[in-house]
N, C-alpha and C positions, 0 to 999 in steps of 0.2 A: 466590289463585293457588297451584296444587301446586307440591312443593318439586321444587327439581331434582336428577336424579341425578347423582352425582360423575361427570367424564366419563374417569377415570381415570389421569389424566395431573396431578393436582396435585402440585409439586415434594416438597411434605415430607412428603404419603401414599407416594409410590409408593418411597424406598428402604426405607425399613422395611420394608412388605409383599413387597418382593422378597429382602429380606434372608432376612426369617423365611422365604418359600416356600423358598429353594437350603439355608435350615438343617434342613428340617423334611425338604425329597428328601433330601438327603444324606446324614442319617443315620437313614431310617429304613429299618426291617428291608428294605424291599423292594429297599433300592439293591442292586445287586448286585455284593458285592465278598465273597459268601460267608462273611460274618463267624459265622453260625449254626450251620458245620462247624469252627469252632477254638473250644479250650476255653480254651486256654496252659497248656497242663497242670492244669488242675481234673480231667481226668479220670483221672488215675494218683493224684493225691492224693487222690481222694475214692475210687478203689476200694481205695488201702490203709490203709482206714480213718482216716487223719489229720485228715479232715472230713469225716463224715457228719450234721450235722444243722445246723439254719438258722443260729443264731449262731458256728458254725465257719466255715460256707460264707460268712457275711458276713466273717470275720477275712483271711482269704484273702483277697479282692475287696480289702478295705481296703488290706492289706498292698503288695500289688500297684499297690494306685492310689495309696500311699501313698509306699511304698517302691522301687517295681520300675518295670514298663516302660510303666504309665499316667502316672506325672511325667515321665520322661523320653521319653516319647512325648512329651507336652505344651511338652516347654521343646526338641524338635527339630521340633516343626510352629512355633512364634513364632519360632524363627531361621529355619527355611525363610520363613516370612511375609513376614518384613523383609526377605530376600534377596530374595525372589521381586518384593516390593513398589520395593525401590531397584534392582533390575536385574543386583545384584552376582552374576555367574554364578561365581567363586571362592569367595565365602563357602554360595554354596547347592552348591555340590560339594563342600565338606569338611561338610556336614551329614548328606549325601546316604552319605559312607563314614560318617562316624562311628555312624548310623542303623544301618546297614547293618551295620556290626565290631562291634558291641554289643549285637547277638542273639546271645543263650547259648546256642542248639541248633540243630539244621538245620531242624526243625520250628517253631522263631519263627521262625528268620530266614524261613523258606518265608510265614508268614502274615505276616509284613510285607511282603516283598517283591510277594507274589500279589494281594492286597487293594490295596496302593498302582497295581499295573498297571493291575488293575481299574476303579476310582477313577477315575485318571485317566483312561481310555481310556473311560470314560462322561460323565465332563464333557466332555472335548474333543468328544463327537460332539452329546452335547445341550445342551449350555451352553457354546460355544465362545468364547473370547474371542482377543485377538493374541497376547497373553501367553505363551501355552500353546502354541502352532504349535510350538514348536519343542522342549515341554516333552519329557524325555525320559519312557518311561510306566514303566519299569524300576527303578521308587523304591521307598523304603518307605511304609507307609501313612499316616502321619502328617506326612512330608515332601509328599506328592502333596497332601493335605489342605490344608498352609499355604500352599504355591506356587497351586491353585486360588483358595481364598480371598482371597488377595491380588491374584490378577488378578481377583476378581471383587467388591471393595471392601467385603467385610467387615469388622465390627468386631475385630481379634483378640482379646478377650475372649469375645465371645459364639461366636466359633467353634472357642476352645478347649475352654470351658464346651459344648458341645453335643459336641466331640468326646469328653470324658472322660463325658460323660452315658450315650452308646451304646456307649461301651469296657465303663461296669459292665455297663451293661441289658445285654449281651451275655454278658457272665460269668455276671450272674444267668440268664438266661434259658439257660444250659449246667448250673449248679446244679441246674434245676428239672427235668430232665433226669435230671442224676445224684444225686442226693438223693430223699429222701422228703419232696419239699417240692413246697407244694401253686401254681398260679399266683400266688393272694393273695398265699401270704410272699413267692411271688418278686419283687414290685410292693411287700411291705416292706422288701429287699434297695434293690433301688432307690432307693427315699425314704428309708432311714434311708444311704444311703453320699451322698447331695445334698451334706450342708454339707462333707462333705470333698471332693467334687468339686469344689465354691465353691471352698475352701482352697488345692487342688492348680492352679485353673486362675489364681487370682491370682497364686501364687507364679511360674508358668511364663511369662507374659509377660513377667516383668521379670527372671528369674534368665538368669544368662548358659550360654553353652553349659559352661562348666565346669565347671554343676551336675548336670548330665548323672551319674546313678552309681545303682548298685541293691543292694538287700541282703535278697533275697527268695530266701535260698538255699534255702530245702523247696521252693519253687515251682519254681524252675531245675533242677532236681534231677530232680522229677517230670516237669519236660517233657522228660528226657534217658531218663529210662525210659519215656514214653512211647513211645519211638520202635522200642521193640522190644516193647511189650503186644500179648500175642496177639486181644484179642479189643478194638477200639475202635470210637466213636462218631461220633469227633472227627479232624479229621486234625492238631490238636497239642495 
Protein backbone atom coordinates (compact mmCIF):
# COMPACT_ATOMS: atom_id res chain seq x y z
CA UNK A 1 0.00 0.00 0.00
CA UNK A 2 1.53 3.58 -1.16
CA UNK A 3 2.33 5.92 1.48
CA UNK A 4 0.01 8.62 2.07
CA UNK A 5 0.42 12.18 1.50
CA UNK A 6 0.27 14.57 4.48
CA UNK A 7 -3.04 16.29 4.00
CA UNK A 8 -1.72 19.37 5.41
CA UNK A 9 -3.55 20.21 8.21
CA UNK A 10 -1.37 18.16 10.96
CA UNK A 11 -1.37 20.24 14.23
CA UNK A 12 2.43 20.21 15.03
CA UNK A 13 3.49 20.54 10.90
CA UNK A 14 1.62 23.38 10.13
CA UNK A 15 2.85 26.16 12.95
CA UNK A 16 6.20 25.82 12.15
CA UNK A 17 5.93 25.97 8.37
CA UNK A 18 3.73 28.99 8.76
CA UNK A 19 5.90 30.51 10.96
CA UNK A 20 8.98 30.05 8.90
CA UNK A 21 6.83 31.17 5.49
CA UNK A 22 5.44 34.99 7.31
CA UNK A 23 9.60 34.94 8.56
CA UNK A 24 11.08 34.18 5.28
CA UNK A 25 8.10 37.07 3.28
CA UNK A 26 8.80 39.45 5.60
CA UNK A 27 12.03 39.80 5.47
CA UNK A 28 13.04 39.14 2.37
CA UNK A 29 14.39 41.70 -0.16
CA UNK A 30 11.28 41.56 -1.99
CA UNK A 31 8.81 42.76 0.92
CA UNK A 32 8.35 46.13 0.09
CA UNK A 33 9.17 48.56 2.55
CA UNK A 34 12.13 49.96 0.41
CA UNK A 35 14.91 48.96 2.84
CA UNK A 36 17.47 48.77 -0.39
CA UNK A 37 17.32 52.90 -0.78
CA UNK A 38 18.56 53.43 3.04
CA UNK A 39 22.03 53.11 3.97
CA UNK A 40 21.91 54.85 7.74
CA UNK A 41 24.52 56.71 6.76
CA UNK A 42 27.05 54.16 5.32
CA UNK A 43 27.07 56.31 2.47
CA UNK A 44 28.77 59.64 3.73
CA UNK A 45 30.92 57.36 5.79
CA UNK A 46 32.16 55.39 3.33
CA UNK A 47 32.59 58.42 0.81
CA UNK A 48 34.83 60.17 3.39
CA UNK A 49 36.94 57.69 3.38
CA UNK A 50 36.42 56.40 7.18
CA UNK A 51 35.52 52.86 5.61
CA UNK A 52 36.47 51.96 2.37
CA UNK A 53 37.40 48.43 2.48
CA UNK A 54 35.62 45.06 3.70
CA UNK A 55 36.81 44.75 7.40
CA UNK A 56 35.97 48.66 7.93
CA UNK A 57 32.61 48.10 6.28
CA UNK A 58 32.15 45.03 8.65
CA UNK A 59 33.32 47.46 11.96
CA UNK A 60 30.47 49.81 11.01
CA UNK A 61 27.55 47.09 10.66
CA UNK A 62 29.00 45.70 13.91
CA UNK A 63 29.07 48.78 15.73
CA UNK A 64 25.76 49.62 14.65
CA UNK A 65 24.27 46.32 15.43
CA UNK A 66 26.18 46.38 18.44
CA UNK A 67 26.03 49.58 19.74
CA UNK A 68 23.44 51.90 17.80
CA UNK A 69 20.00 51.47 16.42
CA UNK A 70 20.05 47.59 15.47
CA UNK A 71 20.04 46.70 19.57
CA UNK A 72 17.75 49.13 20.29
CA UNK A 73 15.72 48.47 17.20
CA UNK A 74 15.63 44.98 18.79
CA UNK A 75 14.74 45.60 22.40
CA UNK A 76 11.77 48.16 20.98
CA UNK A 77 10.19 45.43 18.56
CA UNK A 78 10.09 42.78 22.07
CA UNK A 79 8.38 45.49 24.09
CA UNK A 80 6.15 46.44 21.06
CA UNK A 81 5.55 42.32 21.13
CA UNK A 82 4.47 42.04 24.53
CA UNK A 83 2.44 45.19 24.30
CA UNK A 84 0.93 44.17 21.20
CA UNK A 85 0.55 40.46 22.59
CA UNK A 86 -1.20 41.55 26.27
CA UNK A 87 -3.31 44.29 24.65
CA UNK A 88 -1.72 47.07 26.67
CA UNK A 89 -2.34 49.98 24.35
CA UNK A 90 -0.33 52.53 26.97
CA UNK A 91 2.63 50.61 27.11
CA UNK A 92 2.71 50.18 23.16
CA UNK A 93 2.26 53.99 22.84
CA UNK A 94 5.20 54.96 24.92
CA UNK A 95 7.24 52.62 22.59
CA UNK A 96 5.85 53.84 19.63
CA UNK A 97 7.26 57.88 21.01
CA UNK A 98 10.21 56.61 22.44
CA UNK A 99 11.03 54.64 18.86
CA UNK A 100 10.26 57.63 17.33
CA UNK A 101 12.39 60.54 19.73
CA UNK A 102 15.48 58.52 19.43
CA UNK A 103 16.06 58.87 15.73
CA UNK A 104 19.23 61.12 15.66
CA UNK A 105 18.47 62.80 12.11
CA UNK A 106 15.44 63.43 9.91
CA UNK A 107 16.68 60.95 7.43
CA UNK A 108 16.54 57.82 10.28
CA UNK A 109 13.69 59.11 11.74
CA UNK A 110 12.21 59.18 7.74
CA UNK A 111 13.41 55.46 7.29
CA UNK A 112 11.84 54.23 10.43
CA UNK A 113 8.96 55.90 10.10
CA UNK A 114 8.49 55.07 6.04
CA UNK A 115 9.48 51.34 6.33
CA UNK A 116 7.27 50.75 9.60
CA UNK A 117 4.01 52.35 7.33
CA UNK A 118 5.00 50.09 4.76
CA UNK A 119 5.25 46.99 6.78
CA UNK A 120 2.33 47.35 8.24
CA UNK A 121 0.05 48.36 5.50
CA UNK A 122 1.28 45.12 3.69
CA UNK A 123 0.62 42.77 6.34
CA UNK A 124 -2.70 44.22 7.31
CA UNK A 125 -3.77 43.76 3.49
CA UNK A 126 -2.12 40.21 2.91
CA UNK A 127 -1.74 38.77 6.25
CA UNK A 128 -4.55 40.30 8.16
CA UNK A 129 -5.29 39.38 11.48
CA UNK A 130 -7.97 41.24 14.39
CA UNK A 131 -5.23 42.47 16.14
CA UNK A 132 -4.03 44.93 13.59
CA UNK A 133 -7.70 46.49 12.34
CA UNK A 134 -7.10 49.15 14.30
CA UNK A 135 -3.13 49.11 14.29
CA UNK A 136 -2.08 52.57 13.63
CA UNK A 137 0.40 52.14 10.24
CA UNK A 138 2.29 55.59 11.16
CA UNK A 139 5.06 53.53 13.42
CA UNK A 140 8.49 52.96 13.27
CA UNK A 141 9.71 49.88 11.66
CA UNK A 142 10.65 47.87 14.24
CA UNK A 143 7.60 48.61 16.35
CA UNK A 144 5.19 47.65 13.40
CA UNK A 145 7.35 44.42 13.19
CA UNK A 146 6.65 43.42 16.94
CA UNK A 147 3.03 44.37 17.08
CA UNK A 148 2.44 42.17 13.66
CA UNK A 149 4.35 39.25 14.98
CA UNK A 150 2.44 39.20 18.02
CA UNK A 151 -0.76 39.24 16.51
CA UNK A 152 0.37 36.73 14.34
CA UNK A 153 1.98 34.14 17.27
CA UNK A 154 5.45 34.23 16.51
CA UNK A 155 8.22 33.17 18.49
CA UNK A 156 9.76 36.37 19.74
CA UNK A 157 13.25 35.09 19.43
CA UNK A 158 13.23 33.93 16.05
CA UNK A 159 11.49 37.19 14.94
CA UNK A 160 13.98 39.23 16.43
CA UNK A 161 16.82 36.98 15.19
CA UNK A 162 15.42 37.22 11.55
CA UNK A 163 14.71 40.97 11.96
CA UNK A 164 18.39 41.87 13.07
CA UNK A 165 19.49 39.27 10.18
CA UNK A 166 17.91 41.61 7.33
CA UNK A 167 18.84 45.03 9.29
CA UNK A 168 22.85 43.62 8.53
CA UNK A 169 22.01 41.82 5.00
CA UNK A 170 20.77 45.29 4.19
CA UNK A 171 23.74 47.26 5.43
CA UNK A 172 25.92 44.71 3.73
CA UNK A 173 24.15 44.73 0.69
CA UNK A 174 24.47 48.98 0.70
CA UNK A 175 28.40 48.27 1.36
CA UNK A 176 28.62 46.29 -1.74
CA UNK A 177 27.27 49.04 -3.42
CA UNK A 178 29.67 51.67 -1.93
CA UNK A 179 32.68 49.77 -1.51
CA UNK A 180 35.08 47.92 -3.73
CA UNK A 181 33.49 44.82 -2.40
CA UNK A 182 32.73 42.02 -4.52
CA UNK A 183 28.87 40.17 -3.82
CA UNK A 184 31.00 37.04 -2.10
CA UNK A 185 32.52 39.37 0.59
CA UNK A 186 29.14 40.86 0.92
CA UNK A 187 27.46 37.18 1.95
CA UNK A 188 31.00 37.21 4.09
CA UNK A 189 29.67 40.48 5.80
CA UNK A 190 26.74 38.46 6.55
CA UNK A 191 27.89 35.39 8.08
CA UNK A 192 30.75 36.64 9.92
CA UNK A 193 28.15 39.53 11.83
CA UNK A 194 25.61 36.00 12.55
CA UNK A 195 27.06 35.23 16.05
CA UNK A 196 26.65 38.86 17.05
CA UNK A 197 23.31 39.02 15.63
CA UNK A 198 22.57 35.56 17.98
CA UNK A 199 24.20 37.91 20.86
CA UNK A 200 22.23 41.08 20.17
CA UNK A 201 18.84 39.28 19.73
CA UNK A 202 19.12 37.28 23.17
CA UNK A 203 20.11 40.26 24.92
CA UNK A 204 16.95 42.17 23.38
CA UNK A 205 14.15 39.90 24.57
CA UNK A 206 14.86 40.16 27.96
CA UNK A 207 16.56 43.71 28.42
CA UNK A 208 14.07 46.20 29.56
CA UNK A 209 13.09 49.17 27.64
CA UNK A 210 15.62 51.15 29.64
CA UNK A 211 18.27 49.62 27.84
CA UNK A 212 17.21 51.28 25.05
CA UNK A 213 20.83 53.87 24.30
CA UNK A 214 23.35 54.16 21.42
CA UNK A 215 27.01 55.24 21.01
CA UNK A 216 27.52 55.03 17.39
CA UNK A 217 28.49 58.66 17.19
CA UNK A 218 30.67 58.52 13.44
CA UNK A 219 27.60 56.84 12.27
CA UNK A 220 25.13 59.54 13.63
CA UNK A 221 27.17 61.99 12.45
CA UNK A 222 27.44 60.82 9.03
CA UNK A 223 23.91 60.44 8.59
CA UNK A 224 23.53 64.22 9.57
CA UNK A 225 25.86 65.08 6.62
CA UNK A 226 24.27 62.97 4.73
CA UNK A 227 21.44 64.94 4.44
CA UNK A 228 22.99 67.80 2.63
CA UNK A 229 25.69 65.46 0.16
CA UNK A 230 25.25 66.57 -3.11
CA UNK A 231 25.47 63.70 -4.94
CA UNK A 232 23.68 60.40 -3.20
CA UNK A 233 22.43 56.91 -3.67
CA UNK A 234 20.75 56.32 -0.62
CA UNK A 235 18.00 58.41 0.77
CA UNK A 236 19.79 58.22 4.42
Amino acid sequence: MGKTLPSGNEPSAVPDERILSLLLAWFSPAFPVGSFSYSHGLETLLAGGARGERDRAFAAIEATLRWGSGRSDAIFLSHAFRAGESGNGSQLRDVVCMATALAPTAERRAEALNQGSAFMETVKAVWPAPELDDADCAIPYPVAVGISGAAHRIPLSALVQAYLHAFCANLASAAVRLCPLGQVDGQRLVSDLAPMVALVARHAVVAPLEDVGGATIGLDVASMRHEYQNVRLFRS
